[in-house]
C-alpha positions as CSV (number, residue, x, y, z in Angstrom):
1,X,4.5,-20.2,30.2
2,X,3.7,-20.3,26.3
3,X,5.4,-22.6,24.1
4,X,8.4,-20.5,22.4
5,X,9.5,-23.6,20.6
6,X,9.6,-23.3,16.7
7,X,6.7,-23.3,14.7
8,X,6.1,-25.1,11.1
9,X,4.5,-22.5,9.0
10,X,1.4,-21.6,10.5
11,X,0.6,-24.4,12.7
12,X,-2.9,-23.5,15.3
13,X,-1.8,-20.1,14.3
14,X,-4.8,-19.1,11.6
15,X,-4.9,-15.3,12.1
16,X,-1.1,-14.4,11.2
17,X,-1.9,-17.1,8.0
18,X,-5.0,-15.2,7.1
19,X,-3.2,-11.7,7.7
20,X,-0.6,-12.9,5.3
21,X,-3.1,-14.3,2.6
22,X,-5.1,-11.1,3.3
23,X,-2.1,-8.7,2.4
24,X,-1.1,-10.3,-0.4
25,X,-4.2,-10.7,-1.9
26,X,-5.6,-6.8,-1.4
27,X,-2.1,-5.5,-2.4
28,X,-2.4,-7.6,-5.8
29,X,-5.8,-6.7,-6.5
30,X,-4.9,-2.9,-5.8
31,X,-2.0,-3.1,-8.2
32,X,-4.4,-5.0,-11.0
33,X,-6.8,-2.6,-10.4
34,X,-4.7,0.5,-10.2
35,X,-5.8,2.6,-7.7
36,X,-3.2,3.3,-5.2
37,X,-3.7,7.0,-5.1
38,X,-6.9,5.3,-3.1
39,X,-4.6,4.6,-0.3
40,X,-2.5,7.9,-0.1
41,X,-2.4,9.7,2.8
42,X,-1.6,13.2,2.1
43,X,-2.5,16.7,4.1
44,X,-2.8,18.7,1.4
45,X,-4.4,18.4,-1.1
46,X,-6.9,15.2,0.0
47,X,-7.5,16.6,3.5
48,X,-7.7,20.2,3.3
49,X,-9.2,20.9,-0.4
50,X,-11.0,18.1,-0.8
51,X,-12.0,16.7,2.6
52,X,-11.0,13.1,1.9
53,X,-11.1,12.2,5.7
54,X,-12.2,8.3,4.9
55,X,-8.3,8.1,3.6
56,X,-7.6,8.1,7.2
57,X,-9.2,4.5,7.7
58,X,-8.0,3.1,4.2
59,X,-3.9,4.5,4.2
60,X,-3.1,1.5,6.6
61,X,-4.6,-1.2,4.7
62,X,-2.5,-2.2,2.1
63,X,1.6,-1.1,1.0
64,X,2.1,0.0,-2.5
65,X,5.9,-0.7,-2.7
66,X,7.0,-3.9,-3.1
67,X,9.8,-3.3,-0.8
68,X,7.2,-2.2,1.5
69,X,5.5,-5.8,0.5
70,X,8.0,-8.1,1.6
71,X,9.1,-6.2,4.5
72,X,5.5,-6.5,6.0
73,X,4.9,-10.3,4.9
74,X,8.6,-11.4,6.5
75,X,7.1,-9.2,10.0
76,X,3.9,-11.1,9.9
77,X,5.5,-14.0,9.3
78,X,7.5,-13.7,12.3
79,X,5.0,-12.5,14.3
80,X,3.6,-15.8,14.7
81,X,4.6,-16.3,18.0
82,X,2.8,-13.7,19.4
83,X,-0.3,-15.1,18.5
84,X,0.6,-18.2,20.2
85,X,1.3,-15.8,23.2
86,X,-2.0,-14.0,23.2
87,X,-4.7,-16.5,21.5
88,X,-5.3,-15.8,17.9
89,X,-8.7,-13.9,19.5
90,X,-7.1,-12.4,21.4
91,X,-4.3,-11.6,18.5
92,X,-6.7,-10.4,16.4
93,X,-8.3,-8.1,18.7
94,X,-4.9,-6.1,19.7
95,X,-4.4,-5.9,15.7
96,X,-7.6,-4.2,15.6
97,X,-7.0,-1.8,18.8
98,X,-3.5,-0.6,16.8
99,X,-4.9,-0.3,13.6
100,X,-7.7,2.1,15.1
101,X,-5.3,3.9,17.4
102,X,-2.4,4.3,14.8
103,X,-4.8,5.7,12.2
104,X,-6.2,8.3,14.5
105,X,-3.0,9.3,16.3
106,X,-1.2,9.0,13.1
107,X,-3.3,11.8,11.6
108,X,-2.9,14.1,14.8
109,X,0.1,13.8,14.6
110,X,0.7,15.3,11.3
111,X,-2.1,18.0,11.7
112,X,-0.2,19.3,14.5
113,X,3.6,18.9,12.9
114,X,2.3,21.3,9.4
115,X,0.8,23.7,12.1
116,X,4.0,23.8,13.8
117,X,6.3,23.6,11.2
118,X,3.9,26.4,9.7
119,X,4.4,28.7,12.2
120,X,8.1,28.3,12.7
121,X,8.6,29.1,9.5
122,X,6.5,31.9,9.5
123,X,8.7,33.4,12.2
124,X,11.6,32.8,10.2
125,X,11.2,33.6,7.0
126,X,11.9,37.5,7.8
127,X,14.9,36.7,9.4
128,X,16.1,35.0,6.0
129,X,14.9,37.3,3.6
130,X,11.7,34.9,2.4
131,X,9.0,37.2,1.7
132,X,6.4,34.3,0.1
133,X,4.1,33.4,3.0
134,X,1.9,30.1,1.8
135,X,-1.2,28.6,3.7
136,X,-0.6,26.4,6.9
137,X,-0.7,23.2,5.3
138,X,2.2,23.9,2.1
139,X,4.4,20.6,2.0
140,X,6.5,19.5,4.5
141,X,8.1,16.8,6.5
142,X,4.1,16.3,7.6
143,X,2.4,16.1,4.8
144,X,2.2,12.8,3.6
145,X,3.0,9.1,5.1
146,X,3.4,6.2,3.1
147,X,0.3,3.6,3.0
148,X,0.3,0.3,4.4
149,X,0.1,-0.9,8.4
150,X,4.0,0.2,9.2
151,X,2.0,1.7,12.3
152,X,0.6,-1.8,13.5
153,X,3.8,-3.6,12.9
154,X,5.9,-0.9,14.8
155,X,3.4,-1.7,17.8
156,X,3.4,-5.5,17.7
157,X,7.7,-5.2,17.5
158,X,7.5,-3.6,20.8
159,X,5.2,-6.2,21.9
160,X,7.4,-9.2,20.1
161,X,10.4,-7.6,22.3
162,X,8.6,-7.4,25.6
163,X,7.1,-10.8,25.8
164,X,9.2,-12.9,23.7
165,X,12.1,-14.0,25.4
166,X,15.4,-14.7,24.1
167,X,16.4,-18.0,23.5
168,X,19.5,-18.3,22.1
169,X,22.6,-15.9,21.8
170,X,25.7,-16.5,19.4
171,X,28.9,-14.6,19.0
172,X,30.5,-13.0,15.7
173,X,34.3,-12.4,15.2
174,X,35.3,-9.4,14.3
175,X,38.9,-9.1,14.5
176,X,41.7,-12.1,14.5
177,X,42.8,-13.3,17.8
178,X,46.2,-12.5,18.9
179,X,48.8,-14.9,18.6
180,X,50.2,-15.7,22.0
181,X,54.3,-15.8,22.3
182,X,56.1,-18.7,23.6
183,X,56.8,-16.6,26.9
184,X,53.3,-16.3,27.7
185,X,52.6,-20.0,27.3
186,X,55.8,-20.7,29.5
187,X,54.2,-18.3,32.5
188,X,50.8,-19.9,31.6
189,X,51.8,-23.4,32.8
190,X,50.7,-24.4,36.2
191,X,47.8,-21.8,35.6
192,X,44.4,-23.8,37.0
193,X,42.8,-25.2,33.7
194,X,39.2,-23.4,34.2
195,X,40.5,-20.4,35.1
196,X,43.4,-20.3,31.7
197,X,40.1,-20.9,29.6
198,X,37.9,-17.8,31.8
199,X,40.7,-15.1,31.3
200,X,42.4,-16.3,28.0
201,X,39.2,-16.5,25.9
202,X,38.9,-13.3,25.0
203,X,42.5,-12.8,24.0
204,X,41.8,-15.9,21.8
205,X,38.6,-14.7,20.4
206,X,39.7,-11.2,19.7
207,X,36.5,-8.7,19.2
208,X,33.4,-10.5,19.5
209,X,30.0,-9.3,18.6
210,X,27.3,-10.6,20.8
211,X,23.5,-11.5,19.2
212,X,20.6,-13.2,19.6
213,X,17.8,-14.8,18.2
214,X,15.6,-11.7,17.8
215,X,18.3,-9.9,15.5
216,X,16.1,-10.9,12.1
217,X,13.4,-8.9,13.8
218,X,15.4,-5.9,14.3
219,X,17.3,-5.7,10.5
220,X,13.9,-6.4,9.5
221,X,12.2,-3.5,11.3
222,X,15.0,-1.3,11.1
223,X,15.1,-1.9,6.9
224,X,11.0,-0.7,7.5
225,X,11.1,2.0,9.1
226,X,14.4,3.6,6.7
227,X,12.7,2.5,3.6
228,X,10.8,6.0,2.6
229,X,12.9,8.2,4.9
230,X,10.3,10.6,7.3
231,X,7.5,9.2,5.3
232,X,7.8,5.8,6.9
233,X,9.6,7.2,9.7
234,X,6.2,9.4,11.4
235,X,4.2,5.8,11.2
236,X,6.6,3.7,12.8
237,X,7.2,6.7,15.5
238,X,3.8,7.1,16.4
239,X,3.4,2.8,16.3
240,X,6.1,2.4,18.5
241,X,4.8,5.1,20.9
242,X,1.6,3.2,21.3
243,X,3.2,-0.4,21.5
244,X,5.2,1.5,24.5
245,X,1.3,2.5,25.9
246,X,0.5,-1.2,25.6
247,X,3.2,-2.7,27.5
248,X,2.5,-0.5,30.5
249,X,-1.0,-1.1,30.3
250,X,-1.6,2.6,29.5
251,X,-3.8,2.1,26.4
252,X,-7.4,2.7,26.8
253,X,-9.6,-0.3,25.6
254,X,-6.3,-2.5,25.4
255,X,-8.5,-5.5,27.0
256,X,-11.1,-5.5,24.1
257,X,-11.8,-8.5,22.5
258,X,-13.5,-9.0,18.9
259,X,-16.6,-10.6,18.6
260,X,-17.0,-14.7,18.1
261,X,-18.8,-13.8,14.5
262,X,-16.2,-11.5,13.4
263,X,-13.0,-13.8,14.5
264,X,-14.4,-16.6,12.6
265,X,-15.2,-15.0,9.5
266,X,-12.0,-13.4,9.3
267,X,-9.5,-17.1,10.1
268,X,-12.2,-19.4,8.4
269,X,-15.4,-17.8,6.5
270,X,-16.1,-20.9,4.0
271,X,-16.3,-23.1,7.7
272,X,-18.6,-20.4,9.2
273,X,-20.8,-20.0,5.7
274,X,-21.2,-23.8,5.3
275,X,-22.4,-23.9,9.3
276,X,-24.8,-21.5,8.7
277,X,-25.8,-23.1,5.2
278,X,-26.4,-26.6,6.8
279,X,-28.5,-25.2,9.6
280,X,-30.7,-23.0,7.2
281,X,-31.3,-26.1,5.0
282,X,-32.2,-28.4,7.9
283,X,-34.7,-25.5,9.5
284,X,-36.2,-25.6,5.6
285,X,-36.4,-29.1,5.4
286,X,-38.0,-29.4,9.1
287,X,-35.2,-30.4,11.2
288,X,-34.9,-34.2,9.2
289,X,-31.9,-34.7,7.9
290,X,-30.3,-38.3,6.6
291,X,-28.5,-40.1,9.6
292,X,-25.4,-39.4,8.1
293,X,-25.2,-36.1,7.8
294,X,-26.9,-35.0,11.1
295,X,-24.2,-37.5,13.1
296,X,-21.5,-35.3,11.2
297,X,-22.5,-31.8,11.6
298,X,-23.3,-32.8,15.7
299,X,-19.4,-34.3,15.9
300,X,-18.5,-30.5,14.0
301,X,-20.7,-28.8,16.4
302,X,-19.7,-30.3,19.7
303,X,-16.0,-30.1,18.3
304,X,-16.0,-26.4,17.2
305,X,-18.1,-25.9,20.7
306,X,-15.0,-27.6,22.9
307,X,-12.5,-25.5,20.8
308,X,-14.0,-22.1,21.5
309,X,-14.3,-23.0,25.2
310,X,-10.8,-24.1,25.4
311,X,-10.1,-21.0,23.7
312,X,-11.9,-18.8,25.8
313,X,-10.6,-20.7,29.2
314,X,-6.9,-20.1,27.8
315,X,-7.6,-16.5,27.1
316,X,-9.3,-15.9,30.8
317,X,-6.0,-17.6,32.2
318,X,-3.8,-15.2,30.1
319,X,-5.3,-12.5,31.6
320,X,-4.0,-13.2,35.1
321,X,-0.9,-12.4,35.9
322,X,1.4,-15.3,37.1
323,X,-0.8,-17.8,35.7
324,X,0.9,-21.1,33.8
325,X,-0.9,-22.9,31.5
326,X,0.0,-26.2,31.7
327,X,-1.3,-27.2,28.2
328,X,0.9,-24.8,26.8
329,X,4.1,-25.9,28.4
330,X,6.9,-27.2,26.2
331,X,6.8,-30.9,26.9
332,X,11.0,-31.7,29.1
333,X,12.8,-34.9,28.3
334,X,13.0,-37.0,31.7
335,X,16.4,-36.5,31.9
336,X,16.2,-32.4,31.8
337,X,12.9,-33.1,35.3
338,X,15.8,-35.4,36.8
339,X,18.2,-32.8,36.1
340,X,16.6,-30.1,37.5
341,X,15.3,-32.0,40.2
342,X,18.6,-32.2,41.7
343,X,19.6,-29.1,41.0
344,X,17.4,-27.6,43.6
């Protein structure tokens, strides 16, 4: 079982820290820079008259709304714990996998909505009188989506509410309870005490509206996917339809996993550069180094070495179904093991 307890910031969670640092820092530099229309994905004209087909790889990079912004960071944000359910390599991989899928299916997707949408109206423009006929791809509902990875976070909130479990729920009055009359507390008397609480506490609670933890999630999403109307909507459609394939374990390639080079240059490149600097300058200089700095960079070596195998282990183990990891087990108080010890 993984450890659901909370997490401060982004404790031995480095990929949803460098995804946040990451978004924030291309969506500045594309707002400094101006050139958003880079990251517009748009039927007609960019597809059709010019053949822009690399905007299908670049529209889910960054948001251009700052709406769009926040939204995203708060998602990431929360998305922590997934991380700590998969691995961060394991994280980073499936974040991949959706961002590929999304993009492709995404496209499709609207290709084949402007040819329907086309056609329809083709058949009905005679019956209302329209005799303008325009190409295939005129604008639509399918033209254009709005940029930024709502497909990737539409996936990963079908994931967060599949394997996250609900910890806590909480109840929110809605209406005043009703004021009981001195005749009902007369017939209530000599009523068993647990069973006056079981059958009066709704009458005393009047309507009650039951949530849980994940509720931030949801608002959050919800406020997402309504933020540009269809624009946002097609995205998040086609992200959810995919998270859906996930789950089941009907997405093709779902078991992928990045690269050791590639994970490590993406949660900590300065670490991996200055690896790779100390081991060209001590090939240079012969293999001699001072006693200092060779005892260090073994220690760094042999520790970065345990990590990735611990790493790797934890992910094999994940993998399995019905597997707990021990390490990853919230640690009980001795009173909740007596406890439960005699409850069974």
């Amino acid at each position: 079982m993984v450890q659901f307890t909370p997490i401060r910031g982004f404790v031995n969670t480095p990929v949803s820290k460098s995804v946040c640092i990451a978004s924030t820092v291309v969506a500045l530099l594309v707002s400094i820079v101006q050139v958003k229309y880079l990251f517009n994905l748009q039927i007609d004209p960019f597809i059709i008259e010019y053949s822009q087909y690399w905007r299908i790889a670049t529209y889910s990079i960054t948001v251009i709304n700052e709406s769009d912004f926040m939204l995203c960071i708060f998602l990431w944000f929360s998305y922590k714990i997934l991380e700590r359910f998969f691995g961060s390599r394991k994280y980073l991989s499936l974040i991949v996998i959706f961002s590929l899928y999304n993009a492709l299916i995404c496209f499709i997707f609207m290709s084949f909505g402007q040819i329907i949408a086309s056609i329809s109206m083709d058949f009905i423009r005679p019956y209302l009188g329209l005799s303008d006929v325009t190409g295939w791809y005129d604008g639509g509902f399918f033209n254009k989506v709005i940029p930024g990875p709502l497909g990737v976070v539409s996936s990963l909130y079908v994931c967060y509410g599949k394997f996250i479990p609900v910890s806590y729920r909480f109840n929110i009055v809605l209406s005043i309870p009703n004021k009981r009359s001195p005749e009902d507390q007369e017939d209530e008397e000599g009523i068993d005490i647990g069973s006056h609480i079981a059958d009066s506490q709704p009458s005393r609670m009047g309507k009650v509206l039951t949530l849980n933890n994940h509720v931030q999630i949801h608002i959050l999403y919800t406020l997402l996917m309504l933020n540009h109307g269809i624009q946002s909507i097609i995205p998040c459609v086609v992200g959810l339809f995919l998270g859906k394939l996930y789950v089941n374990e009907l997405l093709p390639g779902s078991k992928w996993v990045l690269p050791k080079v590639v994970y490590k240059l993406f949660v900590g490149p300065t670490s991996l550069f200055a690896n790779l600097y100390t081991s060209f300058s001590s090939s240079l200089s012969g293999g001699y180094d001072r006693l200092s700095n060779s005892v260090t960079s073994d220690t760094l070596a042999n520790s970065q070495l345990l990590e990735d195998e611990h790493e790797e282990t934890l992910d094999e183990l994940r993998s399995n179904n019905g597997v707990v990891i021990r390490a990853e087990t919230p640690v009980r108080p001795l009173g909740t093991q007596f406890l439960d010890t005699f409850r069974t």
